[in-house]
C-alpha positions as a printed Julia matrix, in Angstrom:
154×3 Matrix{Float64}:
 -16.53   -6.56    5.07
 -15.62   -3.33    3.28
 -18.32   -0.94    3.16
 -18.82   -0.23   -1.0
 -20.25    3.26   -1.98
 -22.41    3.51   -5.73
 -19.56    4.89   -8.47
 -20.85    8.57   -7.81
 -20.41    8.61   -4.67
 -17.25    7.21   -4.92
 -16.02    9.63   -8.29
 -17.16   12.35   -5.76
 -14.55   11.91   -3.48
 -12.0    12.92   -6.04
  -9.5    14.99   -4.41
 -10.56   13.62   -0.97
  -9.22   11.11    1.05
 -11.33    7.79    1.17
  -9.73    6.43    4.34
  -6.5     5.09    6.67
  -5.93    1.97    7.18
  -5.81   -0.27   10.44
  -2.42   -0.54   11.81
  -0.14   -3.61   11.1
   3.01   -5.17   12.63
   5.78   -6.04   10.25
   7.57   -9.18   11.84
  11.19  -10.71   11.24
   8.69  -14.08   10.45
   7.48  -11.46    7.19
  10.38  -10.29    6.6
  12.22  -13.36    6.0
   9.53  -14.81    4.26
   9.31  -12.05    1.75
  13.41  -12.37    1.44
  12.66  -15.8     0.44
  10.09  -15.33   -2.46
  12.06  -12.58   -3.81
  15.65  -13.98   -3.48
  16.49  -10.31   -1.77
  18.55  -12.12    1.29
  20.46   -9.05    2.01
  22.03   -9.08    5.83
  19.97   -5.97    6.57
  16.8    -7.96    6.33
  17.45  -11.31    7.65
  20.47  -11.39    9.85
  19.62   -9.23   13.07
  23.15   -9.16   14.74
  24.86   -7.83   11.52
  21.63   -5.07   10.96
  22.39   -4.08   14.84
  25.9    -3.08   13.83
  24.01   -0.53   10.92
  22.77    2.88   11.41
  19.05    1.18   11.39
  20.16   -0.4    14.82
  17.84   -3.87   13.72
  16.86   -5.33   10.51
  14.24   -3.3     8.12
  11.76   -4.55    5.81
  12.35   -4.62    2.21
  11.08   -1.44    0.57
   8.95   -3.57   -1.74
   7.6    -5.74    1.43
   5.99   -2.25    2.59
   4.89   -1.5    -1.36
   2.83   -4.96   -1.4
   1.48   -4.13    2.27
  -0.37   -1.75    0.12
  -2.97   -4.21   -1.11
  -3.56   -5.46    2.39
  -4.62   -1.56    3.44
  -6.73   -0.94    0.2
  -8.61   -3.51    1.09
  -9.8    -1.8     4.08
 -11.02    1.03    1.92
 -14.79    1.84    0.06
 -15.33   -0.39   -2.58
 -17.67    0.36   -6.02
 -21.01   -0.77   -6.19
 -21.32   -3.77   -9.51
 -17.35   -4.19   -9.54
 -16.86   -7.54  -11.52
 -13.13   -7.45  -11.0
  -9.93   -4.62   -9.85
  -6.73   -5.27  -10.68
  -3.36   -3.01   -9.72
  -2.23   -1.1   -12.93
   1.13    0.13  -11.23
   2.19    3.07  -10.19
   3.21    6.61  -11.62
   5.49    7.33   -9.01
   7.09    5.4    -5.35
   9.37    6.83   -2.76
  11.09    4.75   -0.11
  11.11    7.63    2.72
  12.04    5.77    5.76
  13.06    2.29    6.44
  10.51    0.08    8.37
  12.05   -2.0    11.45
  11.26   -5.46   12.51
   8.19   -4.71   14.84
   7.29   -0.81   13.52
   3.53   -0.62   12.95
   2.45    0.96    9.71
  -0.85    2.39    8.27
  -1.67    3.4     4.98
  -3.83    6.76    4.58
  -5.54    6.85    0.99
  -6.81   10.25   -1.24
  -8.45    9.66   -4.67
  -6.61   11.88   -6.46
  -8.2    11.08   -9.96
 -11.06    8.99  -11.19
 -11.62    8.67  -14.94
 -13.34    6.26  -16.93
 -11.68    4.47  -19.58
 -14.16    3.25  -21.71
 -17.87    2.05  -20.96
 -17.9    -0.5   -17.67
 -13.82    0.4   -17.08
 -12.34    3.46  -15.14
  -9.02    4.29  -13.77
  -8.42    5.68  -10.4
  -5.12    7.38   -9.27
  -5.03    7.16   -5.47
  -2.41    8.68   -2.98
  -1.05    6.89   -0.32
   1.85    7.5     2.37
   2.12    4.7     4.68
   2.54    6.37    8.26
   5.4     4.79   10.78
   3.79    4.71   14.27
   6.08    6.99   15.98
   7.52    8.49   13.4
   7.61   12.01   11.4
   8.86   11.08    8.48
   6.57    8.09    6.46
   7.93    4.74    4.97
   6.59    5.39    1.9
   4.61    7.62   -0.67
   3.17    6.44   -3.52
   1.09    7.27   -6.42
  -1.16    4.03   -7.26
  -3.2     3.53  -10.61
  -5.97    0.73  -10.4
  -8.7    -0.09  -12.87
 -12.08   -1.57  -11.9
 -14.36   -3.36  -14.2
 -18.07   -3.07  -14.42
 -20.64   -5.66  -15.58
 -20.48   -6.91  -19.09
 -17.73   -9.76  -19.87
């Protein structure tokens, strides 16, 4: 279980990071799965001789695939003490840096950039993440996330 700080310790982390992930393996079984729930059946995903013959050399994971990885990872991170509920309020910016081959092992590294509250029992925190590429230099993807938690109350 994911250790949860109170919401002062937590708000005083803003500007720090709050923690990296565990590393995960993105398989050709994920992959095609996720082609399949999202219709994207592009030969670059699913069909490995065709992605050999492409500069990536194998198939990649769909940009979005490594975006939704994103809740796995935050769930690795601090939690708020009395959080009724969190829900993902999107994003004010995404970059798809590097593609992700079949087999590459990601991480996601996490910085509260902002915490603010909303109204009374709601805040909104802006977090940073880049999702590292084992291996690599350059990341998969940076991102800047916006999620609200919900306090007590109804």
């Amino acid at each position: 279980m994911t250790k949860t700080l109170t919401r002062a310790a937590f708000e005083a982390l803003e500007g720090q990071p709050i923690g990296t992930s565990d590393w995960m393996t993105v398989s050709q079984g994920q992959i095609d799965t996720f082609a399949d729930c999202t219709h994207d059946h592009q030969f670059i995903h699913i069909d490995p001789e065709r992605a050999a013959q492409t500069p990536f050399g194998s198939t990649i994971a769909h940009g979005f695939l490594t975006l939704s990885l994103l809740s796995a990872m935050a769930y690795q991170m601090p939690g708020i003490d009395g959080t009724v509920m969190a829900v993902n309020y999107g994003f004010n910016k995404v970059r798809f840096v590097s593609p992700v081959k079949v087999g590459a092992r990601i991480r996601g590294h996490f910085t509260l950039q902002k915490f603010e509250e909303i109204r009374p029992g709601e805040i909104q925190t802006t977090i940073a993440v880049t999702v590292e590429i084992e291996g690599q230099d350059k990341p998969a993807l940076v991102a800047e996330w916006l999620g609200r938690r919900y306090f007590g109350g109804k």
